[in-house]
C-alpha positions in Angstrom: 91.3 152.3 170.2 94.5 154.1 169.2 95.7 153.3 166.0 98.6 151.1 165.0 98.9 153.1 161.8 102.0 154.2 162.2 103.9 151.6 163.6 103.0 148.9 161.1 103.4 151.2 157.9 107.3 152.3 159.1 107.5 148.2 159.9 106.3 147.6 156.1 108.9 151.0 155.2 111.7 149.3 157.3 112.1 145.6 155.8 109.2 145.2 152.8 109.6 141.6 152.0 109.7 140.3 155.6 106.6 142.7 156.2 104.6 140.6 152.9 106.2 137.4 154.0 104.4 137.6 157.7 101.1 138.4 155.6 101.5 135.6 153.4 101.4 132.9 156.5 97.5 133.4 156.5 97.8 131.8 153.2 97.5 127.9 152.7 100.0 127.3 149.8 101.1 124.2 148.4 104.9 124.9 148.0 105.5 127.9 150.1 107.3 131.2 149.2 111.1 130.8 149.8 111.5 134.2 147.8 109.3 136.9 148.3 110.2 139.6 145.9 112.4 139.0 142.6 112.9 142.3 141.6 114.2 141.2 137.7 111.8 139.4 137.0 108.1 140.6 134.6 108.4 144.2 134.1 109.0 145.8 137.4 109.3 142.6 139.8 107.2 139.5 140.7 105.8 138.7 144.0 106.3 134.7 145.7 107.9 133.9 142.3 108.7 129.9 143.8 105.5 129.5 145.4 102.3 127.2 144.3 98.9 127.5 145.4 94.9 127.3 144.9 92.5 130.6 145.2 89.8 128.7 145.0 90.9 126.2 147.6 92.3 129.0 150.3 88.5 130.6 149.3 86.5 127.3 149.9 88.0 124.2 150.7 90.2 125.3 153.6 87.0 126.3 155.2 84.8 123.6 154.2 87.5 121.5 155.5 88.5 123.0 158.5 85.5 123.6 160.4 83.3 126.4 158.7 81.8 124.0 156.3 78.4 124.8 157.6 79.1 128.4 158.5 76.9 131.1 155.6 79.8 131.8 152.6 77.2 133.4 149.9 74.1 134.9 149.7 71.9 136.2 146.9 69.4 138.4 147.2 67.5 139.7 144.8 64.6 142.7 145.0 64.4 142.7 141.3 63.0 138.9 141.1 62.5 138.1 144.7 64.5 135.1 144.9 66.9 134.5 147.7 69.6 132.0 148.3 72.5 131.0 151.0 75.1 128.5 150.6 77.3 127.5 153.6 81.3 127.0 152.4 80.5 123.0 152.6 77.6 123.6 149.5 79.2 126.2 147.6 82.9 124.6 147.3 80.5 121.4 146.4 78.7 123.1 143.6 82.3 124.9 141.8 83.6 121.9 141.8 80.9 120.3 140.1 80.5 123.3 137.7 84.6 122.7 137.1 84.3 119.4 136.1 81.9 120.7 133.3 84.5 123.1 132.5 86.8 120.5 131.9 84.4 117.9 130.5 84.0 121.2 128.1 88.1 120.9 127.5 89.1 123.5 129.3 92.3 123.2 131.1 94.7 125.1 132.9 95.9 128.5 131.3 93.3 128.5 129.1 90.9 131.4 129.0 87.0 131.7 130.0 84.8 134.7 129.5 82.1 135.6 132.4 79.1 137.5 130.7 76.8 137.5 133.7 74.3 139.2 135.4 74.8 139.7 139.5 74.0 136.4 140.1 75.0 133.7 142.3 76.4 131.3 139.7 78.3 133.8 138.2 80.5 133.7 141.4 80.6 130.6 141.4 81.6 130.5 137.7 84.4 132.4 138.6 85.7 130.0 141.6 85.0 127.5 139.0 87.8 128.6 136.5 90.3 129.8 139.6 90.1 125.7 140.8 91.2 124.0 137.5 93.4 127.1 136.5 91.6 128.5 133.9 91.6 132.3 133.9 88.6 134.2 133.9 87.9 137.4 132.2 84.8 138.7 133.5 82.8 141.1 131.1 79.9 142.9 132.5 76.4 141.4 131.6 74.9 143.5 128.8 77.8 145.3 127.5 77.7 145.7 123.9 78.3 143.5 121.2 81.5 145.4 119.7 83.1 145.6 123.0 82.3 141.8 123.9 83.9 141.1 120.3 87.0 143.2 121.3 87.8 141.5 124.7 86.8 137.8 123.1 90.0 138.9 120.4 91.9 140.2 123.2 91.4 136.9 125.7 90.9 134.4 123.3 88.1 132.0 125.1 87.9 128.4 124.9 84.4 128.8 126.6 81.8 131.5 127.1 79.7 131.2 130.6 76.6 133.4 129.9 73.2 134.0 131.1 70.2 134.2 129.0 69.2 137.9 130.6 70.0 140.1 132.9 67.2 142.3 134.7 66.7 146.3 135.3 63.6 148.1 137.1 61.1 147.4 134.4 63.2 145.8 131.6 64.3 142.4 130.9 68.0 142.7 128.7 68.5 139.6 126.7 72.1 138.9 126.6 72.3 135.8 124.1 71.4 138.2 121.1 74.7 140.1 122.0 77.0 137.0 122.5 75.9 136.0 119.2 76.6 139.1 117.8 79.9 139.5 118.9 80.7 135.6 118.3 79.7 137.1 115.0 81.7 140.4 114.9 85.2 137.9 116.5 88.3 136.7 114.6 88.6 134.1 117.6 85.7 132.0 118.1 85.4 130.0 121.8 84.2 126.3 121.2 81.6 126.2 123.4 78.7 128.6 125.3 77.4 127.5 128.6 74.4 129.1 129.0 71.9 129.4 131.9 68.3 129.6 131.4 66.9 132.4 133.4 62.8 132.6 133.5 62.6 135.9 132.7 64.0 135.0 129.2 65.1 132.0 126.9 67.7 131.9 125.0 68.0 130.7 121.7 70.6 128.0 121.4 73.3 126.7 118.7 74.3 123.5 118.7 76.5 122.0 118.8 78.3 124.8 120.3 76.0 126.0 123.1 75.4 124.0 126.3 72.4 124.2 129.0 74.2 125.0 132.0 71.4 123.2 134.4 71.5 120.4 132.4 75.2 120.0 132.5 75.3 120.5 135.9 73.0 118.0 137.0 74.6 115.4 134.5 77.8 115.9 136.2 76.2 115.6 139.9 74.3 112.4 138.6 77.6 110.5 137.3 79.7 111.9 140.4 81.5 114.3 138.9 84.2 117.2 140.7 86.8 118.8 139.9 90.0 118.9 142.2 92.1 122.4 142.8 95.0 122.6 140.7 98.6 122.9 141.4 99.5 126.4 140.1 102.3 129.0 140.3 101.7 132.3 142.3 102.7 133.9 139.6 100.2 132.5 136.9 97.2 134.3 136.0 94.0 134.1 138.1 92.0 136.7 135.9 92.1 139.6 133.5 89.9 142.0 133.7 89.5 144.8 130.8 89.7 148.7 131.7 89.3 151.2 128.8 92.2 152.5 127.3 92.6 155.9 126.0 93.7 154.2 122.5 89.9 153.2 122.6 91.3 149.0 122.7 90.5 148.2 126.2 93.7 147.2 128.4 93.7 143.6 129.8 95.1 143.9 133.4 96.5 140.6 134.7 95.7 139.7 138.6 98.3 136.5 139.9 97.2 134.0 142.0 100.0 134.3 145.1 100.0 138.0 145.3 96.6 138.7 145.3 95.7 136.5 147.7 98.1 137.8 150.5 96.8 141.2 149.4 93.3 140.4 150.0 93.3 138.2 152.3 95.6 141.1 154.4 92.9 144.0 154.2 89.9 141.7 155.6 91.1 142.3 159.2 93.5 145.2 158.6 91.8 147.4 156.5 88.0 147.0 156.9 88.1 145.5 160.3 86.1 142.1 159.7 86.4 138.9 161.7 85.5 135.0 159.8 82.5 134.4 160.4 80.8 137.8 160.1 78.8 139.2 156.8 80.8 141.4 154.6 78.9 143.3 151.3 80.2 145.2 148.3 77.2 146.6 146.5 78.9 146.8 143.4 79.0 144.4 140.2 81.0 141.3 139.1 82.5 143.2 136.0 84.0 145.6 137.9 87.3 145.3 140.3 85.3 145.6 143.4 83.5 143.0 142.8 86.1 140.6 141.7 87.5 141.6 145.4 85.1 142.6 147.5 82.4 140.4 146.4 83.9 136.9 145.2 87.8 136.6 146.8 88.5 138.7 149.8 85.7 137.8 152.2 85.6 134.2 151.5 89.3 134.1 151.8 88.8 135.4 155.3 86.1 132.9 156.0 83.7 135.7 155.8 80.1 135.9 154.3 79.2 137.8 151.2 76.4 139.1 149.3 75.7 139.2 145.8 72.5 142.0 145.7 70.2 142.2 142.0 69.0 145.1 142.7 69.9 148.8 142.5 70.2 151.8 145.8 66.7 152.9 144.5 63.8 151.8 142.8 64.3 148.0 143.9 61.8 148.8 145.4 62.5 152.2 146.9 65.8 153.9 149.0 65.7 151.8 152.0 66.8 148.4 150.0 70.1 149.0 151.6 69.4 149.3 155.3 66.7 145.8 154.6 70.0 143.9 153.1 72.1 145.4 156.1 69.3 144.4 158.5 68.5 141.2 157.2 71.8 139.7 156.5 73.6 140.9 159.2 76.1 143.1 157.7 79.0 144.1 160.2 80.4 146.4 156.9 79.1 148.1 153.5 81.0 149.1 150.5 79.6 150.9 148.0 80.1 153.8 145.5 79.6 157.4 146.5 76.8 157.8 144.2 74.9 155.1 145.4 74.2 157.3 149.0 73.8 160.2 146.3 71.2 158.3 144.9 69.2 157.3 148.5 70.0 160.9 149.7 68.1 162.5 147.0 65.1 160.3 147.2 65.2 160.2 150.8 66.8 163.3 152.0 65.7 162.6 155.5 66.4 158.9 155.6 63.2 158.3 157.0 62.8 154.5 155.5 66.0 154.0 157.6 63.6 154.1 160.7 62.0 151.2 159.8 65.6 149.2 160.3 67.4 147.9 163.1 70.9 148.3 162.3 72.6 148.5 165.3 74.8 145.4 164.2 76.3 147.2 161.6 79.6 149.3 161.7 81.0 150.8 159.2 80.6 152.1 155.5 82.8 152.2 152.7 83.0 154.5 150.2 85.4 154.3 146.9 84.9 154.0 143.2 84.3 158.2 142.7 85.2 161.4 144.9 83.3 161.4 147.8 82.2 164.8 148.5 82.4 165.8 152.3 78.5 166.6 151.8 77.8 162.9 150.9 79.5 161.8 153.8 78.7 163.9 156.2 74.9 163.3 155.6 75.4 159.1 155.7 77.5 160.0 159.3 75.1 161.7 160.6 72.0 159.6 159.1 73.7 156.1 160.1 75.6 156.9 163.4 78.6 155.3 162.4 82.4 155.6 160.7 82.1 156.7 157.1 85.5 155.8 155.2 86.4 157.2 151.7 89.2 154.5 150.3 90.6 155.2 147.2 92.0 152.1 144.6 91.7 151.2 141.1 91.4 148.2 138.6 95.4 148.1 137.9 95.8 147.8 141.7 92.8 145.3 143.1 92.9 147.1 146.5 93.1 149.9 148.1 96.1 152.4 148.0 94.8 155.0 149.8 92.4 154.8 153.0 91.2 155.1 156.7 92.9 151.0 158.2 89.7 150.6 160.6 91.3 147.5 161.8 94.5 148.8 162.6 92.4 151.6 164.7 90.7 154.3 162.5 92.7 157.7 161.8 91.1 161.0 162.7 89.0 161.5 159.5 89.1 164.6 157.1 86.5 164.9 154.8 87.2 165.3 151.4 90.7 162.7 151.5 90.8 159.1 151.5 93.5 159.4 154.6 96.7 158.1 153.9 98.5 155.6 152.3 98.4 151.2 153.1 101.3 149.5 153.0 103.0 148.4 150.3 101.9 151.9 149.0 104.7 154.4 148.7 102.5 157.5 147.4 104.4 160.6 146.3 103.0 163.8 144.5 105.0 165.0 141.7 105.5 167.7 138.9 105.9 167.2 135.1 109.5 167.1 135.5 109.1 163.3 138.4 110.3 166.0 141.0 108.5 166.4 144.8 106.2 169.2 145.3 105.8 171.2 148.5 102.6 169.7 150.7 99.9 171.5 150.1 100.5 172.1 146.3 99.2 170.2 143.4 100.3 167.4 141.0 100.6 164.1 140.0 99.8 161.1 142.4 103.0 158.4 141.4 103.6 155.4 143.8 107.3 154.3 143.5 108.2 150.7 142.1 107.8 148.1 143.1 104.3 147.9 143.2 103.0 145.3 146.2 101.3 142.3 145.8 97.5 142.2 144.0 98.5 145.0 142.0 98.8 144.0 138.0 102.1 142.7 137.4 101.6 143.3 133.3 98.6 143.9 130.8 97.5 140.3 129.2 100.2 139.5 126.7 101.7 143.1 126.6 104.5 144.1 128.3 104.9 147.3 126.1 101.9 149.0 126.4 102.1 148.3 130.3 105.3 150.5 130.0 103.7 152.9 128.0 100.7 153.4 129.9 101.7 153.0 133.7 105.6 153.5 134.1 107.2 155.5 131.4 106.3 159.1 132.3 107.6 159.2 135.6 110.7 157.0 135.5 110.8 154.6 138.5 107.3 155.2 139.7 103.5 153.8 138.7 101.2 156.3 136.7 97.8 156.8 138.5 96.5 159.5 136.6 94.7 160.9 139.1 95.8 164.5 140.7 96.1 165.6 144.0 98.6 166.8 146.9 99.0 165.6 150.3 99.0 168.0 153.6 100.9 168.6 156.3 99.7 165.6 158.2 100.4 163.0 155.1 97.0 162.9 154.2 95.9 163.0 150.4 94.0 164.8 148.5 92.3 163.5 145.5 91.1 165.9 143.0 90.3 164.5 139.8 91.8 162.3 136.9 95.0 164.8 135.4 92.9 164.9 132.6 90.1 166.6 135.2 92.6 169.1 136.1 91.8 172.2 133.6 93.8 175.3 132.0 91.9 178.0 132.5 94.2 180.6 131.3 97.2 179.3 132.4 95.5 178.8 136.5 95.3 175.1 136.5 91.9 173.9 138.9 90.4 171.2 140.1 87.2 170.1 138.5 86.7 167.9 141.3 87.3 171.3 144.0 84.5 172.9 142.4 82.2 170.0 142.4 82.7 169.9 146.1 81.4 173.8 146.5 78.4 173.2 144.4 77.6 169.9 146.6 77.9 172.0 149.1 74.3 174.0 147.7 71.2 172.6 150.3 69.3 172.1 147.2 71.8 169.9 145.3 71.7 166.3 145.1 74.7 165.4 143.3 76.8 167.6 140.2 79.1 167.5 137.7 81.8 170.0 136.4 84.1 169.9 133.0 86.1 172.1 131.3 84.4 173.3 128.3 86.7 174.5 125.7 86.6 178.2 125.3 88.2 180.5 122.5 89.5 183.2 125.2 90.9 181.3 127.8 91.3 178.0 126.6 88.9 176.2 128.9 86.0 177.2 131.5 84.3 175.1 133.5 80.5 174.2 133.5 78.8 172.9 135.9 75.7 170.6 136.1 73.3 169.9 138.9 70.5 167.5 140.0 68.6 168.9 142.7 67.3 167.0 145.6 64.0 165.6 145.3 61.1 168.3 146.3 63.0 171.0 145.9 60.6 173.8 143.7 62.8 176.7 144.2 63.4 178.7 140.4 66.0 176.7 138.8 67.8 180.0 137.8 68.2 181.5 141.6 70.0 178.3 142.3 72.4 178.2 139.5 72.9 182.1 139.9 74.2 180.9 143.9 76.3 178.6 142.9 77.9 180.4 140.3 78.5 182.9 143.3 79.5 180.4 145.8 82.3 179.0 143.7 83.5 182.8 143.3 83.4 182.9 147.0 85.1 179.4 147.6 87.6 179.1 145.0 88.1 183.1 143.6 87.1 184.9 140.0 90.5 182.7 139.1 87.8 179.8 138.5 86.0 181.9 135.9 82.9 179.7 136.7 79.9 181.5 135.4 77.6 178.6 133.8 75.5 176.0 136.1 73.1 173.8 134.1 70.4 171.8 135.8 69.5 168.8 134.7 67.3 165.5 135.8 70.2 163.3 135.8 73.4 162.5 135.3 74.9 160.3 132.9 76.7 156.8 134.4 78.3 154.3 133.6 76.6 150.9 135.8 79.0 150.8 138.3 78.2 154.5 139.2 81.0 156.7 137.5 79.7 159.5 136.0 80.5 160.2 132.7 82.1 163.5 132.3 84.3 162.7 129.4 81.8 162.1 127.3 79.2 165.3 128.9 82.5 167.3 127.7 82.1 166.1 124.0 78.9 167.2 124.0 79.5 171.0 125.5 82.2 171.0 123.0 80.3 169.7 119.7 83.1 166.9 119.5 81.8 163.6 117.2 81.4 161.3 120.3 80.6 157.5 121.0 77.8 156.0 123.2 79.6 155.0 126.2 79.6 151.1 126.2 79.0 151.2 130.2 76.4 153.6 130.2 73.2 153.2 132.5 70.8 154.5 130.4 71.5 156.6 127.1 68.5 158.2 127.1 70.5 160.8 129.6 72.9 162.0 126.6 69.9 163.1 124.9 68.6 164.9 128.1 72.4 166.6 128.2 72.0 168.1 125.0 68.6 169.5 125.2 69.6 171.2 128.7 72.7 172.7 126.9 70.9 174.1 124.1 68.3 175.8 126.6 71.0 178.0 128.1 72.4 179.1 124.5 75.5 176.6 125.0 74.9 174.5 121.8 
């Protein structure tokens, strides 16, 4: 199929608003959009600012209503506990709307804020369509974070009510999460008035009255007197959610998502982007607390009418690498989306993907990749391992979808490894020097999208318009802040090469961390790697690499850091002045898969440094530094 690429980004180049008012008819508003773009209004523009809708209503009732009611909207599936469950649109828009109603008999109402301290289960999907239908708005905080950084974001978002769960469960550990909500009920200036809290099995929570509520027992009081919850009137422009990223100030930034915008947005890339029909099964293997699954997981597939899947489990060890072709298999899955690392992961426990053999997956199309770089080595081996398309997309929190990628329903671009592709639209991507000025394809610099930004993408951080300037649209007048690096070649595709703070001075010669990581992935015998810039008296900064090596291999660690050491010279030149490669067992992550080379750099450079609030496992940290001081580097 030749692609329409082309045609429909000059269309969306040529006339913007007419382009996002065509998109917006797949929306069922209330009051329609007379204006589609008011440029003075918020901090850089507003999309559908005289429009009125319902996100949970376009995700479930519209459905329910208009014959997919009994069509599959979620499933749950779970290889840590073995439970299953599916709910057709008709059963899950019936339980939110009984779970609102106990919102509201809680005294919620609209505009008021709700904090989401789940683990990936089904309710708390449905405790987020829950606040969307009366209008509440949702701040989702990953299950298990730390008490401190629960007690910032409660400050920061102000709850009337905490939905929780009494644990969450990893490979051979049960986390209680009611100790931590205490705690940082404890630790907060703001208290909510109430907890709901559901029981899980695996562990009981202690409760407070008259502040905490048994969510199965509120539940089923509300479904025994009759109770439900109708969708809200609400402005396109109102809150849906705000979802905390870490800020470099250490207070974590709220970023708002709007009801109208995101909608369009989402509901735009289904089709478009990741080339999904109604009807068929759609998964992001990621997490509730993070973007993608706010997206991918709870509002984009069942505002196409699509399936979803929220998985408990992890790539590996739940209960070994082939988990993800069973869920593909067995669900039906036309699409995946998941984190580089996670095939990083399978690869090196199954370099030969011989569990995939015990799979039929010839139902199943394409894979998505985003969250980290995806080295071409990574992708290669899933394209040659799964027979089909392998797309890198490239997006972040602020935005809510992708900016960057391969539009498979449009007709998929030739692909290059090592770039995302080329810009959506809506996306008008431009790489520039310190000074906001162009640079010359092929060279690079800062990755700036000019203003306005399109729908989806944060309109302001939660009650703070300045530090939105500050942090996204100050340094490059006229244009959004990515912070990540990278050029764009002759063909338009881009590059991306790190965070700008990934990009290191090597005496004066600024390279690419994320250049280098792609030689040393290169290696046979490496599994996945990490390099930093270490700070170094002489030259300011040199980098370091770190390796895991792929399962098996039993090859003289030393050989295999003295090769890549030499293949970087060969790759990138003596300019790169890599001369250090540590192996290690792992790498340090944070849950959704990031790997932590922020804080790995502390570490090589005897910094004072903070346990990472998202990390997997700290354990890892420790593992670091005992690597480092092995090869004389501490």
């Amino acid at each position: 199929m030749a692609s329409s690429y082309h045609e429909i980004y000059q269309s969306w180049q040529n006339d913007p608003e007419a382009f996002w008012a065509e998109a917006a008819r797949d929306i069922d508003w209330i009051k329609p959009p007379q204006t589609i773009l008011d440029s003075n209004a918020g901090v850089y523009g507003r999309w559908f600012p005289d429009a009125t809708c319902n996100t949970c209503y376009n995700a479930l009732d519209r459905h329910a209503d208009g014959g997919r009611g009994a069509q599959t909207a979620l499933i749950y599936d779970s290889p840590i506990t073995g439970a299953k469950a599916t709910w057709t649109f008709s059963e899950l828009r019936d339980e939110v709307s009984t779970l609102a109603a106990v919102l509201r008999d809680l005294g919620v109402e609209k505009g008021d804020r709700v904090i989401v301290y789940m683990p990936m289960i089904a309710e708390a999907v449905m405790a987020m369509l829950a606040c969307a239908r009366i209008g509440a708005i949702h701040s989702v905080v990953f299950g298990g974070f730390a008490a401190k950084e629960l007690a910032t974001r409660i400050d920061d978002a102000k709850p009337k009510v905490i939905m929780a769960a009494s644990c969450g469960i990893e490979p051979g550990r049960i986390v209680a999460y009611k100790p931590l909500l205490d705690a940082a009920i404890g630790l907060s200036a703001s208290k909510p008035q109430s907890v709901l809290m559901l029981q899980r099995e695996q562990a009981h929570a202690d409760m407070h009255a008259p502040r905490d509520h048994d969510w199965a027992q509120a539940v089923a009081a509300a479904k025994a007197a009759g109770k439900s919850a109708e969708c809200v009137e609400l402005a396109a422009t109102d809150p849906l959610y705000i979802l905390y990223t870490s800020g470099t100030t250490g207070i974590p930034k709220g970023v708002v998502r709007d009801n109208g915008g995101h909608m369009v947005a989402l509901k735009w890339t289904m089709k478009n982007l990741y080339g999904i029909d109604p009807g068929e099964t759609f998964w992001a293997a990621s997490d509730v607390g993070w973007v993608v699954g706010h997206s991918y997981i709870v509002y984009a597939p069942l505002l196409h009418g699509s399936a979803t899947i929220c998985f408990e489990g992890k790539p590996i060890g739940t209960p070994d690498a082939g988990v993800f072709w069973r869920i593909i298999e067995e669900h039906k899955v036309a699409a995946l989306f998941t984190a580089p690392t996670a095939f990083r992961a399978i690869r090196k426990e199954d370099p030969e993907a011989a569990l995939l053999q015990k799979y039929d997956l010839s139902h199943f199309r394409t894979l998505f990749l985003a969250g980290e770089r995806a080295d071409p080595d990574t992708i290669k081996w899933a394209e040659e391992k799964l027979g089909v398309p392998v797309i890198d997309h490239w997006w972040q929190t602020e935005t809510g979808w992708c900016i960057v990628g391969n539009p498979v329903g449009l007709g998929m671009l030739p692909v290059k490894h090592g770039s995302p592709t080329v810009p959506m639209p809506g996306y008008d991507v431009q790489i520039v020097d310190e000074a906001c000025q162009p640079v010359a394809n092929g060279q690079m610099g800062s990755i700036v999208v000019k203003l306005p930004l399109p729908p989806s993408c944060l309109p302001t951080l939660w009650q703070n318009d300045a530090r939105m300037r500050e942090s996204y649209l100050d340094e490059f007048p006229g244009y959004y802040k990515t912070a990540d690096a990278g050029y764009k070649d002759n063909d338009g595709y881009l590059y991306i090469m790190g965070r700008t703070d990934d990009i290191i001075n090597v005496a004066g010669h600024r390279l690419s961390t994320g250049g280098m990581e792609e030689v040393l992935a290169s290696h046979p015998d490496v599994a996945e790697c990490a390099v930093i810039g270490a700070a170094d008296n002489l030259k300011g900064e040199v980098p370091l690499g770190f390796l895991v090596l792929k399962s098996g291999v039993t090859r003289d660690t030393a050989d295999i850091e003295k090769e890549v050491v030499g293949l970087v010279r060969e790759k990138i030149g003596p300019v790169a002045s890599f001369r250090k490669a540590v192996t290690i067992n792992r790498l340090p992550k944070t849950r959704s898969g990031k790997i932590l080379r922020g804080t790995i750099k502390k570490i090589a450079d005897r910094e004072d440094w903070a346990m990472p609030a998202t990390i997997d496992d700290p354990v890892i940290l420790d593992e670091i530094t005992a690597a480092l001081k092995q090869h004389g580097l501490l």
